[in-house]
Each structure stands twice: as C-alpha cells, then as structure tokens.
C-alpha positions in Angstrom: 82.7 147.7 -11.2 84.9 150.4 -10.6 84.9 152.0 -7.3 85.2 155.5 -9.3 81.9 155.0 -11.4 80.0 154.1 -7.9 81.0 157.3 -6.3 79.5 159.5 -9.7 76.4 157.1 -9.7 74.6 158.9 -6.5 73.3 162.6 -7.7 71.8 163.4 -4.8 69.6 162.4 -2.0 66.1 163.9 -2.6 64.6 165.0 0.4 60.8 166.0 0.2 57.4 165.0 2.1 57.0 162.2 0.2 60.6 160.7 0.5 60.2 161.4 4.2 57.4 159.3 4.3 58.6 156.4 2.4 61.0 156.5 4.8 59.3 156.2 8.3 56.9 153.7 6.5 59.1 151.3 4.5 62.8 152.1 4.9 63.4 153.1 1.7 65.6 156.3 0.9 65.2 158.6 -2.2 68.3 159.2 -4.4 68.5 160.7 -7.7 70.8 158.9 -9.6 72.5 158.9 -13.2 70.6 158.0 -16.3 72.3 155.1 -17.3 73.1 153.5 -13.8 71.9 150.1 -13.4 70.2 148.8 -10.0 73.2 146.5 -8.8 75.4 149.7 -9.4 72.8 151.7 -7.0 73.0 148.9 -4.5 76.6 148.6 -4.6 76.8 152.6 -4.6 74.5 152.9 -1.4 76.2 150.3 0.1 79.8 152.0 -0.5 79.0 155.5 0.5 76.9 155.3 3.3 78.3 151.5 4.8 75.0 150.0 5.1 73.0 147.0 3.4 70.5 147.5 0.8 67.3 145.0 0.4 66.0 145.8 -2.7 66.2 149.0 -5.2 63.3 150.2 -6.9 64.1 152.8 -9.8 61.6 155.1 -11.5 62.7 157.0 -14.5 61.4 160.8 -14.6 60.3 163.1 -17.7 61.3 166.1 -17.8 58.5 168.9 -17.7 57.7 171.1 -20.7 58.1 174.7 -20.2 58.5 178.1 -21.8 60.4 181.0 -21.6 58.5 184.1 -23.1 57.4 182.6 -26.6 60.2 180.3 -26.6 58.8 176.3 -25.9 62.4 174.3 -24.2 62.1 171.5 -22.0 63.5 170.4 -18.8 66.1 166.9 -19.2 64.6 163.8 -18.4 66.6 162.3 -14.5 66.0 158.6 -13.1 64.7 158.3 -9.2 65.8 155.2 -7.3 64.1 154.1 -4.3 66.6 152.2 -1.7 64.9 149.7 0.8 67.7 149.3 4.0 67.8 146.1 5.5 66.3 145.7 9.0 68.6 147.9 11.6 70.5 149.8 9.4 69.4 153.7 8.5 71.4 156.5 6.9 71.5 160.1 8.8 72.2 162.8 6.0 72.2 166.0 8.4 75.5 164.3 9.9 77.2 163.3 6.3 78.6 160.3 5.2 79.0 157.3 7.8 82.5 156.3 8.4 
C-alpha cells in the first residue's frame, strides 16, 4: 500500500463518552475512517501516524440518519467507525498531536 492512501484513510478521531470509555477499559481508540478502507489499511494507517502497534481493529459501518428540512425528506451519508485495540504499553495522546 501506498503511504499516500494511508495518510487519507484516518477521518478523524472521534472523541465522545463512549469512546472515552472504550478507552480506559479496553485500549481501543475511535477513528472515523473512509468508506472503502479495509482493516489492514486501518492498522497500517494507525500504526504510521501515530508510531504505535495496533492488536486488533474492529470496524462498524454507520447509517446515516433520516432527516428533514421544512417539507423536504434528505438524508445524512452513511460513514464507517473503526475501533483500534493498542497493544500493551503503547497509547496515543491527541491534545499533543501526532507522535514523532
């Protein structure tokens, strides 16, 4: 794989009370991630930005919700989730940016 397409696979890290949870409990970090990315190109993405190892990679893929403006009916576009499990003694720190 091409370093280029593992930089544009991470979205964004999503950072809620859930995700923070997940976290303390099982080591796993919250990313939302492209639609067609696979889990090795996760793992290996992870593992490139953020210089850590990755365990296992769980992905979940989201619907997007229905909604309306005024009488108009539109929808929201559909996103996949990807849960990262670290291995033991590794953790990523996002309020101090990537790790070098």
């Amino acid at each position: 794989m091409r370093a280029d397409r593992l930089y544009q696979v991470l979205l964004a890290p999503l950072v809620s009370e859930k995700s923070t949870m997940v976290a303390d409990k099982h080591r796993q970090f919250v990313f939302k991630v492209l639609g067609d990315a696979s889990k090795p190109e996760i793992k290996r993405a992870v593992e490139l930005a953020f210089k850590v190892e990755v365990e296992s990679v769980q992905v979940s893929n989201m619907r997007g919700k229905v909604k309306r403006s005024g009488r108009t009916p539109g929808m929201r576009s559909n996103w996949k989730k990807a849960y990262v499990r670290l291995k033991e003694g590794h953790d990523i720190d996002f309020s101090g940016g990537m790790a070098q």
